[in-house]
C-alpha positions as CSV (number, residue, x, y, z in Angstrom):
1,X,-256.3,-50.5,98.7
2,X,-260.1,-51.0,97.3
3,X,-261.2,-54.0,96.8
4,X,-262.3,-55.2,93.6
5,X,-265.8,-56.6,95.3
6,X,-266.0,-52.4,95.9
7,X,-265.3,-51.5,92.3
8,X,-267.9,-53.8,91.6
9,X,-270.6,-52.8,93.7
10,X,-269.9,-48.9,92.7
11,X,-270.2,-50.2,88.8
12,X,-273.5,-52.0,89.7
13,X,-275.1,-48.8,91.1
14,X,-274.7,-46.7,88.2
15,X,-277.3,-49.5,86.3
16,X,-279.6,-48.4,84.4
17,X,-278.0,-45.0,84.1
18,X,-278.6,-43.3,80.8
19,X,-276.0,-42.5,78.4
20,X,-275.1,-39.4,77.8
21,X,-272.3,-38.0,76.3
22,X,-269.4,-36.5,78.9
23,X,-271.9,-36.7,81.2
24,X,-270.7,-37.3,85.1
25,X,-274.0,-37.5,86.9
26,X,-277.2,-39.4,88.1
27,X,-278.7,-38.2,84.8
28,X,-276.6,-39.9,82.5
29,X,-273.0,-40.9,81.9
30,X,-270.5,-42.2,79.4
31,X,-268.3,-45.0,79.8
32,X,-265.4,-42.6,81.3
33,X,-268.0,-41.0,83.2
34,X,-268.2,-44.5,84.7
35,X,-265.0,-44.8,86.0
36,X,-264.9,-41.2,87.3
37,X,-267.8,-41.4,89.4
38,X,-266.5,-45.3,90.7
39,X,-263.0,-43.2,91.7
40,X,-265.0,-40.3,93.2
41,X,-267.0,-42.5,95.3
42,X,-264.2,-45.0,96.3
43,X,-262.0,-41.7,97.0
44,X,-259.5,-42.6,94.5
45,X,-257.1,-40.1,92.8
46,X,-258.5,-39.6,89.3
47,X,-258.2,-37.2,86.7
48,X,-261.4,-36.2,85.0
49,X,-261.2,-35.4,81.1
50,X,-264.2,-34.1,78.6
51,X,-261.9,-33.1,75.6
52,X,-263.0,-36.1,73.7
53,X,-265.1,-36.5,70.9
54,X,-268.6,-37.7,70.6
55,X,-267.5,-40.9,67.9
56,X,-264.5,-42.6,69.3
57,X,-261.3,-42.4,67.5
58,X,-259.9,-45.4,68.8
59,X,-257.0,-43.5,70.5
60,X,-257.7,-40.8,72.7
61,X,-259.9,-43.1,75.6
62,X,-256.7,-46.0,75.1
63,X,-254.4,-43.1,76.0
64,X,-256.0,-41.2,79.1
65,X,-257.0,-44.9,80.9
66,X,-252.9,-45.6,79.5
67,X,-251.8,-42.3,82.2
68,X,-254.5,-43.3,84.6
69,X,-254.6,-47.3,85.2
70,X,-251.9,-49.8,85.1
71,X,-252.6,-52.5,82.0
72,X,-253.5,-56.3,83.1
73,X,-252.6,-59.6,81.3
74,X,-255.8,-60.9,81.8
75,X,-259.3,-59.5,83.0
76,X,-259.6,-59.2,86.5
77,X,-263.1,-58.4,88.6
78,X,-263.5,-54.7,89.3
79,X,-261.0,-53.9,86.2
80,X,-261.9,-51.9,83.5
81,X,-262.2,-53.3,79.9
């Protein structure tokens, strides 16, 4: 299991990373680029998805995370929000 202290420190690497729509790299990211690259580098099982829009529709990100993550009561450190 991967600790939440590791989630964390992956998340705090990507800083300063520009945003960039679908993008998955050094060069820029998304906010589901960040969790890809956090589960690439942890070696978790992920699923990687670009058939998204640009403007958020308020359903499509809520239902990929939904088959990917399990849902919290509460915030947790290393979770995603």
């Amino acid at each position: 299991m991967v600790s939440a202290e590791a989630v964390q420190e992956q998340a705090r690497s990507l800083k300063g990373t520009r945003w960039r729509h679908q993008g998955r790299t050094d060069k820029g990211g998304d906010c589901a680029g960040v969790v890809i690259r956090i589960a690439q580098a942890l070696g978790l099982p992920h699923e990687d998805w670009r058939n998204y829009r640009r403007s958020p529709d308020g359903q499509t990100l809520e239902a990929i995370l939904d088959r990917c993550c399990v849902r919290a009561d509460e915030p947790a450190p290393g979770g995603i929000l």
